[in-house]
FIDREN-205356 format. One record per residue (C-alpha): x, y, z. Coordinates in steps of 0.2 Angstrom, whole numbers, padded with zeros to 4 digits, always signed. Layout:
N
XYZ/...
***
This chain:
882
-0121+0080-0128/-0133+0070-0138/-0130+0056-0129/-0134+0065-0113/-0150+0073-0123/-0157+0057-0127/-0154+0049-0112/-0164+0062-0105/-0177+0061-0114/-0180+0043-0112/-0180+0047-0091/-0192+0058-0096/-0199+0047-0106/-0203+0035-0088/-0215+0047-0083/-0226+0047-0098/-0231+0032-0100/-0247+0033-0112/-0235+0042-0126/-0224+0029-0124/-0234+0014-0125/-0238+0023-0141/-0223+0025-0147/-0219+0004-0145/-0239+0003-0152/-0234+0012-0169/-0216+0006-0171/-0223-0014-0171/-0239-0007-0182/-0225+0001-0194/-0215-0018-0195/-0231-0025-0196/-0235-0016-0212/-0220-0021-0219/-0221-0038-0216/-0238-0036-0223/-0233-0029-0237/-0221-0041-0242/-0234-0054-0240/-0247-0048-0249/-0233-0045-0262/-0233-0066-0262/-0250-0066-0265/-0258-0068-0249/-0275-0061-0246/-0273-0048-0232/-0281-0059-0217/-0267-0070-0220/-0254-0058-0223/-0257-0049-0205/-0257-0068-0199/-0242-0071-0203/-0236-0055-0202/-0238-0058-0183/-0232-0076-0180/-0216-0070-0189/-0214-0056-0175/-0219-0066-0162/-0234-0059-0155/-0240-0041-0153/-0241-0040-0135/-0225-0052-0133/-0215-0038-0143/-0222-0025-0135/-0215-0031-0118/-0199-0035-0127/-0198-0017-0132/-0204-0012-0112/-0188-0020-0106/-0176-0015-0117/-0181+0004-0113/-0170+0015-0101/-0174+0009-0081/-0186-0004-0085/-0183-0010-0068/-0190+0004-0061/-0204+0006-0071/-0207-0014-0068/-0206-0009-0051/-0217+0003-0049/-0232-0007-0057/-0228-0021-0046/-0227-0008-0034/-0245-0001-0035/-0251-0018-0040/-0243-0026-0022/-0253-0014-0015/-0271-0017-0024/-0267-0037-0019/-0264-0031+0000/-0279-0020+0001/-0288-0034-0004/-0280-0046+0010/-0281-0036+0026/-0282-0050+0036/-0265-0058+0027/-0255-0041+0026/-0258-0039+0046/-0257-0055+0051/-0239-0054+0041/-0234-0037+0044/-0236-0040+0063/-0227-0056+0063/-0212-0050+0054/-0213-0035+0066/-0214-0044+0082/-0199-0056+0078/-0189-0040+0069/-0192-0031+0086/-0188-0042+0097/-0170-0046+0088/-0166-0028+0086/-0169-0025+0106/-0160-0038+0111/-0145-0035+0095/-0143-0017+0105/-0139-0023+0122/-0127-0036+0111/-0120-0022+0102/-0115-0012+0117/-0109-0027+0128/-0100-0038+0116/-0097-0030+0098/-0095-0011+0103/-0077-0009+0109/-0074-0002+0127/-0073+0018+0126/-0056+0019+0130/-0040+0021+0120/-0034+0006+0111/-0043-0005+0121/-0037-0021+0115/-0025-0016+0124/-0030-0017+0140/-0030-0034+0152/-0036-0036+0170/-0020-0041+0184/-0024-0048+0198/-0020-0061+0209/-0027-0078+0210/-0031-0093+0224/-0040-0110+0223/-0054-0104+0230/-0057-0087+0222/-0049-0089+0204/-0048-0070+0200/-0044-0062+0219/-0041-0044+0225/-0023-0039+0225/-0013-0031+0239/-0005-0015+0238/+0012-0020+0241/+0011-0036+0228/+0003-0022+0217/+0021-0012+0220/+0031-0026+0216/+0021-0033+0201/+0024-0016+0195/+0043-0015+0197/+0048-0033+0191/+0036-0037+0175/+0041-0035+0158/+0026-0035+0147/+0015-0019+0154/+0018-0002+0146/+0008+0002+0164/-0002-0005+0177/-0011+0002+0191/-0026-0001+0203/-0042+0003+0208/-0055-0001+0222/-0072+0008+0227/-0077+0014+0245/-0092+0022+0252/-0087+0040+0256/-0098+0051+0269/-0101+0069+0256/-0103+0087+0266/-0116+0095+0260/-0128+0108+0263/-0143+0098+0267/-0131+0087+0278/-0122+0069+0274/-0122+0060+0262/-0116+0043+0257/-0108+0041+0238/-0097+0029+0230/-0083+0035+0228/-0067+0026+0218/-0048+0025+0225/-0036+0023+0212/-0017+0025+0210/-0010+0040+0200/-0008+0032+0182/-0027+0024+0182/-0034+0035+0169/-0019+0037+0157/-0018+0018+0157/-0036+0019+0152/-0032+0031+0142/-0044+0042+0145/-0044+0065+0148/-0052+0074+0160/-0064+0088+0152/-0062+0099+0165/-0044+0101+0173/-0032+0090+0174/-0028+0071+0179/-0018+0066+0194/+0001+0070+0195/+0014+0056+0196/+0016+0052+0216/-0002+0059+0221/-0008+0044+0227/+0008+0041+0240/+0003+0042+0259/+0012+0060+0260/+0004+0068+0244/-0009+0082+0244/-0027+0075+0245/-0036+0079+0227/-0051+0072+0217/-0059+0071+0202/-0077+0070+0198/-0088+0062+0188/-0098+0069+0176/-0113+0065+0185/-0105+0070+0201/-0099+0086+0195/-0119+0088+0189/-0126+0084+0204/-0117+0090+0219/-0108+0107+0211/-0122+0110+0196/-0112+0108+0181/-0101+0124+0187/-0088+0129+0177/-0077+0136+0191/-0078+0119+0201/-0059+0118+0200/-0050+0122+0215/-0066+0120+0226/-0064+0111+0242/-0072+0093+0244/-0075+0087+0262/-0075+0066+0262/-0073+0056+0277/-0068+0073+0285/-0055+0077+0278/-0053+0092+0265/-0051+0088+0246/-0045+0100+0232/-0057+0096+0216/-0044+0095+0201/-0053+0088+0190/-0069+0082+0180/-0072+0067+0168/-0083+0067+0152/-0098+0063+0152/-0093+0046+0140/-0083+0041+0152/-0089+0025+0161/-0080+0011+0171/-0097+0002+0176/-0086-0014+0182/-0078+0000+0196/-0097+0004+0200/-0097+0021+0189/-0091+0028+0206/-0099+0049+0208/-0080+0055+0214/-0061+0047+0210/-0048+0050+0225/-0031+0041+0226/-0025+0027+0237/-0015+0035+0249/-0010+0021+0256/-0012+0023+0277/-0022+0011+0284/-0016-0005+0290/-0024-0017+0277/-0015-0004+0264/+0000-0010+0271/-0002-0026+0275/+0003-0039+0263/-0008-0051+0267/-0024-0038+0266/-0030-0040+0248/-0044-0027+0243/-0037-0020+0226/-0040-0023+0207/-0028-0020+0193/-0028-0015+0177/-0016-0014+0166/-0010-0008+0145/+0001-0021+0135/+0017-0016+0128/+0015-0015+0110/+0018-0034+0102/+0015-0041+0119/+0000-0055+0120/-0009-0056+0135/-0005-0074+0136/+0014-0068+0138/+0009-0057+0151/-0003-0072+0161/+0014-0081+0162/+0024-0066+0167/+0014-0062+0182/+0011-0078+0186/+0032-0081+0187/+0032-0065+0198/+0016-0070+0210/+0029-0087+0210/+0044-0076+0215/+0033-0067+0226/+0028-0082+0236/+0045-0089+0238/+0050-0073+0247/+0037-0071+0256/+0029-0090+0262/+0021-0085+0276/+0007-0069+0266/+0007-0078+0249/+0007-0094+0251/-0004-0103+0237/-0006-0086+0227/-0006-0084+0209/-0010-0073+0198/-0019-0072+0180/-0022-0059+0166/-0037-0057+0155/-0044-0046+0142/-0052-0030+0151/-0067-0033+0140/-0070-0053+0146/-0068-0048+0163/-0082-0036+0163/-0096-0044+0150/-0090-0061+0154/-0107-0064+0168/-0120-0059+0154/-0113-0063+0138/-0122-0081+0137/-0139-0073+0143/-0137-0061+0130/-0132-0074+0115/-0144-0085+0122/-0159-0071+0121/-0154-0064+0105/-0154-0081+0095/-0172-0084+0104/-0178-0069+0097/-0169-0073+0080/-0179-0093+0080/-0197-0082+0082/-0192-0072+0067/-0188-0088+0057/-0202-0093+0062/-0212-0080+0058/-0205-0080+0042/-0207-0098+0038/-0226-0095+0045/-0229-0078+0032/-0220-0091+0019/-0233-0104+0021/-0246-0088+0019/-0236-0085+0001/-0238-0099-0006/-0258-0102-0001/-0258-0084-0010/-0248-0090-0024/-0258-0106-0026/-0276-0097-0025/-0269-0084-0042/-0263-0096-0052/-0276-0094-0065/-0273-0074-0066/-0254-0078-0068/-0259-0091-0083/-0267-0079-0091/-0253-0063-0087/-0241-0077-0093/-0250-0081-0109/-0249-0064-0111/-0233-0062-0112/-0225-0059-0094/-0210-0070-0092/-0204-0080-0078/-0193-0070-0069/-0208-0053-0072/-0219-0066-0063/-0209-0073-0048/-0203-0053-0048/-0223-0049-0043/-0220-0059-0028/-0204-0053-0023/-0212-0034-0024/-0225-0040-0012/-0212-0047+0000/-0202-0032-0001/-0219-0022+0005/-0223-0032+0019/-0205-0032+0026/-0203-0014+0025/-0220-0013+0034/-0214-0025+0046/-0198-0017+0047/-0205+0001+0052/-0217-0003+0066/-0203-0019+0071/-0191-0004+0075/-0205+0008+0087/-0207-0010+0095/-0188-0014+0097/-0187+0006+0105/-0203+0001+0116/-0194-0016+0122/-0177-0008+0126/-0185+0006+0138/-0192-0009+0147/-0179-0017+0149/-0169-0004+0154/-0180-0001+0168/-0177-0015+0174/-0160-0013+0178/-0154-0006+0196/-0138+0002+0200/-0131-0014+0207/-0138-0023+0192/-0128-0011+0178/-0111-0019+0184/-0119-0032+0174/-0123-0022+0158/-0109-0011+0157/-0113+0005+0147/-0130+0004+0143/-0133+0021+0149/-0141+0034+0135/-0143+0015+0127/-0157+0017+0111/-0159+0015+0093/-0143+0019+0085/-0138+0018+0065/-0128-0001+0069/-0146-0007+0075/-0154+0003+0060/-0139-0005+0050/-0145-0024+0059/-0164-0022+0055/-0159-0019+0036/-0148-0035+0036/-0165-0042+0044/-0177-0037+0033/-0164-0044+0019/-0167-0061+0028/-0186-0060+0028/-0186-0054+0009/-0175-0070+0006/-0185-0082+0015/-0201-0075+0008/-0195-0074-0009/-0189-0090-0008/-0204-0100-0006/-0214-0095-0022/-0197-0096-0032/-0194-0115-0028/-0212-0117-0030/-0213-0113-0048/-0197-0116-0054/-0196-0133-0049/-0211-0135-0060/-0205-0135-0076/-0214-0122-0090/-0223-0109-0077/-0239-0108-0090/-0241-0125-0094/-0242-0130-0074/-0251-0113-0069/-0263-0118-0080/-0267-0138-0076/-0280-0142-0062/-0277-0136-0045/-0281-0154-0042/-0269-0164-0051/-0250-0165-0048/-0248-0146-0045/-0257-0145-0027/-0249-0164-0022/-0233-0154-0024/-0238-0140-0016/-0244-0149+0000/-0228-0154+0003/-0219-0142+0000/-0229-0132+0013/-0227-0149+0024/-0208-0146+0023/-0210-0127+0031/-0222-0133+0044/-0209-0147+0050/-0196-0134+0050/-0208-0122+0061/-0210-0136+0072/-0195-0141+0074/-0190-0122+0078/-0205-0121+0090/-0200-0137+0102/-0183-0128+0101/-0190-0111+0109/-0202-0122+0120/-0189-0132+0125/-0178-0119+0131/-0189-0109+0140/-0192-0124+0150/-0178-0130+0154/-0173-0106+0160/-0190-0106+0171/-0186-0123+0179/-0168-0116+0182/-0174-0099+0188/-0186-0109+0201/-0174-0119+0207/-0162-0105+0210/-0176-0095+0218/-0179-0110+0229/-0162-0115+0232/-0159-0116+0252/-0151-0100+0259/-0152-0108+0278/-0163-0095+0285/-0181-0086+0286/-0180-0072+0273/-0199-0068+0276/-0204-0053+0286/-0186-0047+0287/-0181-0029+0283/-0165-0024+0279/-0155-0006+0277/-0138-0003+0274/-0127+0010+0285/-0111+0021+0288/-0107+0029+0305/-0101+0047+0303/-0082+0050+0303/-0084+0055+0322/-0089+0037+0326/-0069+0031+0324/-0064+0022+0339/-0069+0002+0342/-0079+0007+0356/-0087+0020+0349/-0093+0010+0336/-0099-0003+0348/-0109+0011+0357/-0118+0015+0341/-0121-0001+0337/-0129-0005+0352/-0140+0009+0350/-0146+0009+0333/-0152-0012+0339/-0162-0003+0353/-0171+0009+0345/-0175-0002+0329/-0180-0014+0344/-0190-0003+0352/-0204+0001+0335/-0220-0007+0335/-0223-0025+0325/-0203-0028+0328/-0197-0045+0337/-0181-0042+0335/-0166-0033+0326/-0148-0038+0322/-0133-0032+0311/-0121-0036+0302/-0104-0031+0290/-0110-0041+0275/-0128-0044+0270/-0132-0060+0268/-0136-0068+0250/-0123-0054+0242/-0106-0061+0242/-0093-0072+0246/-0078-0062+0250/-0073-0052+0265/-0062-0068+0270/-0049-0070+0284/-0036-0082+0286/-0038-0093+0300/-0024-0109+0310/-0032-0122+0324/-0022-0122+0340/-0013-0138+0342/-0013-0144+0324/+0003-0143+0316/+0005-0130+0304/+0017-0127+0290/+0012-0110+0281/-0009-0118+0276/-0020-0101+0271/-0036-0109+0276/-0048-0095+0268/-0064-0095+0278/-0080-0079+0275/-0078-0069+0289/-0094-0059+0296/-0095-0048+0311/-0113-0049+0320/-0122-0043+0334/-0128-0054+0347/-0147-0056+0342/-0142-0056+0322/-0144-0076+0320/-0158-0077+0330/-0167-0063+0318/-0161-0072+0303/-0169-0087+0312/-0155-0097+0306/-0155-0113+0314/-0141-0119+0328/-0135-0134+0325/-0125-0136+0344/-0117-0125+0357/-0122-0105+0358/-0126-0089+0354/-0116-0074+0356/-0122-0063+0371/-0120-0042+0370/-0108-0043+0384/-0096-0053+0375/-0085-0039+0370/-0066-0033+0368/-0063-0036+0387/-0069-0054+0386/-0060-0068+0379/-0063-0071+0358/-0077-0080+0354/-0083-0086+0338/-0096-0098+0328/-0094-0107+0314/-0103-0114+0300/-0108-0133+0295/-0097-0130+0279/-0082-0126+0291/-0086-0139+0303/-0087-0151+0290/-0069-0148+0282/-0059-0146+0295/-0067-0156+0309/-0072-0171+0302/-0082-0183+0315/-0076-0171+0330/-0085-0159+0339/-0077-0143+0338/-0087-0133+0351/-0071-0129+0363/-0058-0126+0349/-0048-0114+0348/-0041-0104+0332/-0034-0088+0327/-0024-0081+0314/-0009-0087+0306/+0001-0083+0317/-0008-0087+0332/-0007-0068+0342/-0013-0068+0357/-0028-0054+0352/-0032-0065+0338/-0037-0083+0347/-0055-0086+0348/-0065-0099+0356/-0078-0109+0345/-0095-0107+0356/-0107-0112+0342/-0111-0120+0324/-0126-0113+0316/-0132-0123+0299/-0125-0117+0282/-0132-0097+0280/-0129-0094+0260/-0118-0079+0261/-0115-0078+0241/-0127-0077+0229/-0139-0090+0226/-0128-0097+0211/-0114-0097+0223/-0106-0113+0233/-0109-0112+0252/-0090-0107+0259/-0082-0111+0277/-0089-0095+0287/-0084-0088+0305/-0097-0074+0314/-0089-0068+0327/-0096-0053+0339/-0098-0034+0331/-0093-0028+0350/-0078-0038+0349/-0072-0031+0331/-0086-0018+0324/-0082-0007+0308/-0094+0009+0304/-0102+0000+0289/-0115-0012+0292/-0131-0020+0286/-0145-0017+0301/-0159-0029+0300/-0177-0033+0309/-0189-0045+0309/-0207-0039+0313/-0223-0046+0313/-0227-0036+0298/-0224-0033+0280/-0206-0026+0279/-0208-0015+0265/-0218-0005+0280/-0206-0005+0291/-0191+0003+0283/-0198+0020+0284/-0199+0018+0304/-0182+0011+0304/-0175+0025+0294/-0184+0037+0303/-0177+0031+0321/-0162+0027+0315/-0160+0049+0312/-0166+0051+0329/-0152+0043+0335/-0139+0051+0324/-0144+0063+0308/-0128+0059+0305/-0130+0040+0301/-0132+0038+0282/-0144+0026+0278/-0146+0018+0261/-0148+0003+0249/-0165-0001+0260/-0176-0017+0255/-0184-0033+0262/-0175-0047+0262/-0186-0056+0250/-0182-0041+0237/-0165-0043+0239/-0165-0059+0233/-0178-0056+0221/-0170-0042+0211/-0152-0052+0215/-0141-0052+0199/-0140-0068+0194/-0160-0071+0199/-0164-0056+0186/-0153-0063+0174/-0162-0081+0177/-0179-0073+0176/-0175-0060+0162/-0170-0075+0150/-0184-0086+0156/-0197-0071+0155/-0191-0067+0136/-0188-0083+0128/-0205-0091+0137/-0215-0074+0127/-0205-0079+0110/-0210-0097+0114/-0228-0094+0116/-0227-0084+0102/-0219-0100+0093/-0233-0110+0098/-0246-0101+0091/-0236-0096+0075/-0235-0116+0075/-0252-0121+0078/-0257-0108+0065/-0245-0114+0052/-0252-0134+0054/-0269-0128+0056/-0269-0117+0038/-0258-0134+0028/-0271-0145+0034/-0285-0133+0030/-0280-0129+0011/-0275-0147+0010/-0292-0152+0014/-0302-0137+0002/-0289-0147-0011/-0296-0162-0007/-0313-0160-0005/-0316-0170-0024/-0306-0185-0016/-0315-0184+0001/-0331-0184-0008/-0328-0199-0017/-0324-0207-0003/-0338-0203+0009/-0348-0207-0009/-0341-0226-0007/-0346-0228+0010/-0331-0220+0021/-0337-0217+0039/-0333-0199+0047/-0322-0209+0059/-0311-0214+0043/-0311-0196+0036/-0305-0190+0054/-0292-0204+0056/-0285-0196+0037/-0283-0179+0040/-0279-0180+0057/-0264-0193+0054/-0257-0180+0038/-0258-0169+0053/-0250-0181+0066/-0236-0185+0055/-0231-0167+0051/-0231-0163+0071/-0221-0182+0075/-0209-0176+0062/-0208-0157+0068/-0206-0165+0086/-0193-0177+0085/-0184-0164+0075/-0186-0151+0087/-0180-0162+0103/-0164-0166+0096/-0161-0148+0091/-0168-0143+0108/-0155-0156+0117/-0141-0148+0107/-0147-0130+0111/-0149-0135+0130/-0129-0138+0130/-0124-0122+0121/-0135-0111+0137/-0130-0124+0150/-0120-0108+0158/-0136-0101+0162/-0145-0117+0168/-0145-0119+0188/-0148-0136+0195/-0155-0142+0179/-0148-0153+0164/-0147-0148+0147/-0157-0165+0144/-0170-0162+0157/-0181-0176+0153/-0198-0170+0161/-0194-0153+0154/-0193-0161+0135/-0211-0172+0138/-0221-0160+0143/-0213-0149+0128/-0218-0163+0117/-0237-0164+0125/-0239-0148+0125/-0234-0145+0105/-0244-0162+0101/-0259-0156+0110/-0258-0137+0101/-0257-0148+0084/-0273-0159+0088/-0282-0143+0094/-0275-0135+0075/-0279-0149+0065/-0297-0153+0072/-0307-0138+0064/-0301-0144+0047/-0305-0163+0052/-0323-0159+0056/-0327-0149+0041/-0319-0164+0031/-0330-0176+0040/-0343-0166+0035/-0344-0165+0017/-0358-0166+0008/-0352-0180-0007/-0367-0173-0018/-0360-0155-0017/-0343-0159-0018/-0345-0166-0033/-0357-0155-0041/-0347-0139-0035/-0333-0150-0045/
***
C-alpha cells in the first residue's frame, strides 16, 4: 500500500512540473552543501569549495537531467516536451510541415486504396465454409484449357472420383421475369441440388434445395438472392411459397440467400433455379455449357484430385471416342480461378503506389536532414547543456512521428476518396473481375495496414538524422565545428545517396508506366477486322411465345426492318454473340471427303443475319454474302474466316466445300459460299480462332445481339432503336445497350490495361516531381555550403561557364547514377508485370530512352536555378558575409 501511495504520488507528481523541478533543485543544493562543507572543512575558500563542489557532481544542470530520467514515466514526460516543442518547430516551417504532410499522405493513400482491393481479392478468404477446401472441376481441351463440362461427364465425374466429399455445377441464363410493369430480363443461376451445401453456405430465409430437385421430373423451385428478394418482392417476409413466373413456367420461391452471400465468378445472378436437365444440349454429351465446383475430402490435395479427374476424363474418353475425344480435365483452387485475371494488376498497382510512398519518404528524409543541418548550433548548445545523444536524436524522431500521423489521418480520407472512384468505375460485367468488392471501404485490416505504414515512414524518417549523427562520432564536438568543414562534405553525400535512391525509384515508376500505356494503346489499336465507328449495338431476348425456329426467324426479320427503317441508319444486322466479347460458343465441325478418324476440330460458331457483315463492314476476302432467303428450306450455307481458311485449307480454295458435323447428318452439311477477313470475336487480348457464321434464318435462337450502323453518333441512336424495337413486341427485352466503340472501351481487359496505366502514370508523375524536387533542394544547400569555395574561385578568375559546368556535373552525376540504377531495376520490374503487357517487351527500348530523357531533362530543369545563383555570386560578399 505504500508502495502504491508513492507510486501515486510520483504520477501525480508528472503533472506538476514546477514543484518538481524543485524538488531535483533543492535535493542537488542540499549535496551541494555538503560537498561544500567538506571542503571548506579542508581549507578552501568558499568560491573554490562551490567549484569543486560542482565538478565533483558533475554539473548542476547535467544532474538535474539525471535526476529527470530516473523519475517515474520519464518517457512521457520527454515526450510531451518533444511533443509541444515538435510543434513550435512546425509552426515555424509551414511550408516544410505541408510540403511533408502531403507527400506522406498522398503515397499513404494511394497504398491503402489499392492494399483494400488487395485485401478483398487476394488475402480475405472466400465467404464460404472452409474454403480451402474448395477447387474448380472442369474439363479441359487444347484450345480452351479450362472448358465447360457437360451434364452427363458431370454425372459420371460424380459417380467414379474418389477425392471430392461433393461436387456439383453451375451455369447462368438470362431468364424473362413476370412482373407487374411487364418483362423483364434478369440473370438467373441454374445449379444442381448440392451447389450451396458444397459451398457451404444457408439460406436466411427458408430452406436449400432438396436432394433430386434439380432432376428433369422434380417440382420447379427457386431461391433468391438477397438483392433479388429486395427488389422484385420488397424485402417481404412472407415471400416463401410465392409463385415465380420464368420463361413461362411457374416457380415456387423456397428460398432467400444472405445478404453476404456472393458468387461474383457465377455473375451474382438475382434468382437460383436447378438444372432440370431437358433440353437437348442437357443431354447431349458432347454439348458442354457447365462449370463445377467441388469440396475436398478431408486430407485430400488438390493435386490428387487434378490427377483423379484427369484419369476419369481418360476413362471417359476411351468409352466414349466419338464425344470426348481429346478432353481432359484439371482442378484448381476455387480462389485462383476467380482472382487469377486481376491478381497481377493488382500486385502491380499496389507496389506502384508503395515506390511513391518510398519515395516520398526518401524526399521528406532529404527535408530532415536540411532541418537537422540548419539547427545544429541550437543542438550544440542543448547538448552542452546536458541533453544526451539519444534525448537529442529522440527530438527528431518526435517530429517524424507528428508528421506521419498528420499524414496518416488525411492519407486515410484520401484512400476513402480513391476507392469510391474507383469503384465507380467498375460495371456489372467488370465485378466478375473484382469479385466481392461490394459494400467495399475502409475497414480495421486497412486501418491495421496504414499503422504498419506509418511505422515505415517513422523508420525511414528517423533513420536519416540517426545515421547522420551517429556516424560522427561525439554529437557535440561535430555539432559544434563549422558547417563548412567535414561535417557538411558528409552531409552532402549523405543526402546524394537519398537522391540516387529517389531516382532510381523514380525511372522505375516512370518506366513502368510506359511500358502499361504503350500496352494499353496497342491493345486498343490492336486490329478487330471491322468498322467499329458509328455502330450501335443492344442486346435481346424474344419472349417465351417466340419458341419455334420459324417463329424466331419472323421476329428476326422484323426487328432488322424496323431498326432499318429509322432515320440516319444504313443498315442493321444481328447476331448470337457480340463481337469483341468472347471466344466460346464453339461447334465441332468434319470436311466432306477427308478422311476422318474421330478429329474434334473446334471452330467459333456465330449465327448472323444476312446484312450483319456488311454492317460490321467487315471485309470479304472471296466468294458471298448470305442473302435473307437462305433459310431452313434451302441448302446449308456457310462462311468462314481467314483463320479457318488458313488451317485447314492451306493453298486451296475452299469456296465449294462442304462440311458438317461429326458425324456428317444430312441437316448438318453446309456449303462454304464465303470467307470474310479475321473479325476478332474474343477480347482484344485474345488470339483470333477458326470461326464459321452461318444464316440466323437457317438456325436462330431468341437471344441475340442487334446492331446498326447509321450516319450518326450511336449513342443517339439507341433510344430510337429501343423504342421501335417495343413497337414491334413490348414483349422484347432489350438491354446491355452501347456503341460499339464503348464496348471495347470499357471491355475488361482494356479497363484493366488503362486502370494500371492511368494509376501508375499519376504515381509516376508524382515521382518525377518528388525527384526533381529532391535534386533540386541537394544541389541548392550544397551550393548555400559552398558559397566560401565558389567565392574564392570566381575571386581567382573562374568564369560563370566554369561555376555552371561545377554544379551542374555534381548534378549530372547524381541523375547518371540514379538513371542507370533505375533502368536496370526498371528492366527487372518490366518481367515481374509482363502478364499485363500487350504487345510490348518488358525491355521496350524506346520506352526506357525516352524515360531516361525525360528524367535527365526534369534534372537539368532542377538543377539550373541553383547553377545560376552560383554563377552569380558576388566574391566580395561571400567572403565578407564569411
Amino acid at each position: 500500500m505504500k508502495q502504491l501511495r508513492a507510486w501515486i504520488v510520483r504520477l501525480a507528481g508528472v503533472f506538476s512540473k514546477r514543484r518538481r523541478e524543485q524538488e531535483i533543485a533543492d535535493e542537488i543544493e542540499s549535496h551541494l552543501q555538503m560537498q561544500m562543507d567538506d571542503n571548506l572543512r579542508a581549507g578552501m575558500t568558499r568560491d573554490e569549495a562551490r567549484r569543486q563542489a560542482i565538478v565533483k557532481l558533475g554539473g548542476v544542470e547535467q544532474t538535474k537531467q539525471i535526476y529527470r530520467e530516473r523519475g517515474i514515466m520519464p518517457l512521457v514526460e520527454g515526450l510531451l516536451q518533444d511533443l509541444r516543442f515538435a510543434l513550435r518547430q512546425l509552426v515555424k516551417n509551414p511550408a516544410f510541415a505541408v510540403t511533408t504532410i502531403f507527400v506522406v499522405a498522398l503515397g499513404m493513400g494511394a497504398c491503402v486504396a489499392i492494399f483494400t482491393f488487395v485485401d478483398v481479392t487476394l488475402i480475405k478468404p472466400l465467404p464460404y465454409w472452409r474454403p480451402d477446401r474448395l477447387v474448380e472441376v472442369t474439363e479441359s481441351v487444347p484450345m480452351i484449357p479450362r472448358a465447360d463440362l457437360s451434364y452427363p461427364d458431370y454425372l459420371d465425374w460424380k459417380s467414379r472420383n474418389d477425392v471430392l466429399s461433393s461436387l456439383d455445377v453451375w451455369t447462368r441464363q438470362g431468364s424473362m421475369l413476370n412482373t407487374p410493369s411487364g418483362v423483364q430480363l434478369i440473370m438467373a443461376g441454374r445449379v444442381s441440388d448440392g451447389f450451396f451445401a458444397t459451398l457451404g453456405v444457408a439460406p436466411l430465409l427458408g430452406r436449400d434445395f432438396y436432394k433430386g430437385e434439380d432432376l428433369a421430373s422434380a417440382p420447379l423451385t427457386v431461391i433468391l438472392s438477397y438483392a433479388g428478394w429486395q427488389k422484385w418482392f420488397g424485402g417481404r417476409p412472407d415471400v416463401i411459397g410465392q409463385p415465380v413466373t420464368l420463361n413461362g413456367d411457374a416457380y415456387t420461391v423456397v428460398g432467400v440467400m444472405p445478404q453476404s452471400f456472393q458468387f461474383a465468378v457465377g455473375g451474382n445472378p438475382a434468382f437460383w433455379i436447378t438444372l432440370h436437365p431437358k433440353s437437348h444440349c442437357d443431354l447431349r454429351r458432347g454439348c458442354h455449357d457447365l462449370r463445377g465446383v467441388g469440396r475436398l475430402k478431408d486430407g485430400v490435395a488438390v493435386q490428387k484430385v487434378d490427377a483423379e479427374m484427369k484419369a476419369i476424363a481418360a476413362q471417359l474418353e476411351r468409352q466414349y471416342p466419338d464425344s470426348n475425344r481429346g478432353q481432359s480435365a484439371i482442378a484448381e483452387p476455387l480462389r485462383d480461378v476467380m482472382i487469377g485475371d486481376i491478381r497481377p494488376m493488382l500486385l502491380v498497382l499496389l507496389a506502384g503506389a508503395g515506390l511513391l510512398l518510398l519515395i516520398g519518404c526518401v524526399n521528406s528524409s532529404s527535408l530532415l536532414l536540411v532541418r537537422a543541418e540548419s539547427r545544429r548550433h541550437e543542438i550544440a548548445v542543448r547538448g552542452a547543456l546536458g541533453a544526451s545523444q539519444t534525448r537529442l536524436l529522440r527530438q527528431f524522431v518526435t517530429e517524424g512521428l507528428v508528421l506521419v500521423i498528420a499524414g496518416a489521418a488525411l492519407g486515410m480520407g484520401f484512400a476513402a476518396l480513391l476507392v469510391r472512384v474507383l469503384l465507380g468505375f467498375l460495371t456489372q460485367e467488370l465485378i466478375v473481375y473484382t469479385p466481392f468488392v461490394n459494400g467495399l471501404g475502409i475497414d480495421w485490416r486497412a486501418i491495421a495496414f496504414a499503422g504498419g505504414l506509418s511505422l515505415f515512414c517513422l523508420m525511414i524518417f528517423s533513420l536519416a538524422p540517426t545515421l547522420r549523427f551517429t556516424r560522427a562520432g561525439d554529437l557535440r564536438d561535430v555539432l559544434a565545428r563549422d558547417h563548412r568543414t567535414g561535417s557538411g562534405t558528409s552531409w552532402r553525400r549523405f543526402a546524394s545517396n537519398l537522391v540516387v535512391v529517389e531516382l532510381a525509384l523514380a525511372v522505375v515508376l516512370l518506366a513502368s508506366a510506359g511500358l502499361l500505356t504503350k500496352s494499353l494503346y496497342r491493345l486498343l489499336h490492336v486490329d478487330i477486322g471491322f468498322q467499329s465507328d458509328n455502330l450501335a449495338t443492344m442486346q435481346v431476348a424474344m419472349p417465351p411465345t417466340y419458341s419455334t425456329d420459324a417463329k424466331q426467324v419472323a421476329l428476326g426479320r422484323q426487328i432488322l426492318r424496323s431498326i432499318a427503317a429509322l432515320p440516319g441508319v444504313t443498315s442493321a444486322g444481328l447476331t448470337t454473340r457480340t463481337p469483341v466479347s468472347s471466344n466460346g460458343n464453339t461447334t465441332w465441325i468434319r470436311f466432306v471427303g477427308r478422311p476422318y478418324h474421330g478429329e474434334h476440330y473446334e471452330v467459333n460458331q456465330r449465327n448472323v443475319s444476312s446484312e450483319f457483315l456488311k454492317t460490321l463492314e467487315a471485309r470479304l476476302v472471296r466468294g458471298r454474302y448470305f442473302s435473307d432467303a437462305e433459310d431452313a428450306s434451302k441448302p446449308g450455307v456457310v462462311i468462314i474466316n481467314e483463320a479457318l481458311a488458313r488451317k485447314y485449307f492451306p493453298n486451296e480454295d475452299p469456296i465449294g466445300k462442304v462440311i458438317g458435323d461429326t458425324d456428317l447428318s444430312p441437316k448438318s452439311l453446309q456449303e462454304i459460299i464465303g470467307v470474310v477477313a479475321d473479325i476478332r470475336e474474343g477480347t482484344l487480348a485474345d488470339e483470333i480462332w477458326p470461326a464459321v457464321y452461318e444464316p440466323f434464318n437457317q438456325g436462330p435462337d431468341d437471344y441475340a445481339t442487334v446492331l446498326a450502323r447509321s450516319n450518326q453518333a450511336p449513342e443517339s441512336l439507341l433510344p430510337a432503336m429501343a423504342a421501335a424495337l417495343r413497337q414491334v413486341d413490348p414483349g422484347i427485352a432489350i438491354y446491355d445497350q452501347a456503341s460499339m466503340n464503348q464496348r471495347i472501351y470499357d471491355s475488361p481487359p482494356a479497363y484493366m490495361h488503362r486502370t494500371a496505366a492511368w494509376l501508375i502514370g499519376g504515381f509516376a508523375g508524382l515521382a518525377l516531381v518528388l525527384g526533381a524536387v529532391g535534386l533540386y533542394g541537394v544541389i541548392a544547400y550544397s551550393v548555400s555550403q559552398r558559397t566560401r569555395e565558389i567565392g574564392v574561385r570566381v575571386a581567382l578568375g573562374a568564369q560563370r561557364r566554369a561555376v555552371y559546368q561545377l554544379i551542374m556535373g555534381e548534378a549530372g552525376w547524381l541523375t547518371g547514377l540514379g538513371i542507370l540504377a533505375g533502368l536496370i531495376c526498371a528492366i527487372i520490374a518490366g518481367f515481374l508485370m509482363r502478364a499485363l503487357l500487350f504487345g510490348v517487351p518488358a525491355w521496350d527500348a524506346p520506352t526506357l530512352l525516352t524515360v531516361a530523357v525525360l528524367l535527365s531533362l526534369a534534372a537539368l530543369m532542377a538543377a539550373y536555378l541553383p547553377a545560376r545563383s552560383a554563377a552569380s555570386v558576388n566574391p566580395v560578399d561571400a567572403l565578407r558575409a564569411e
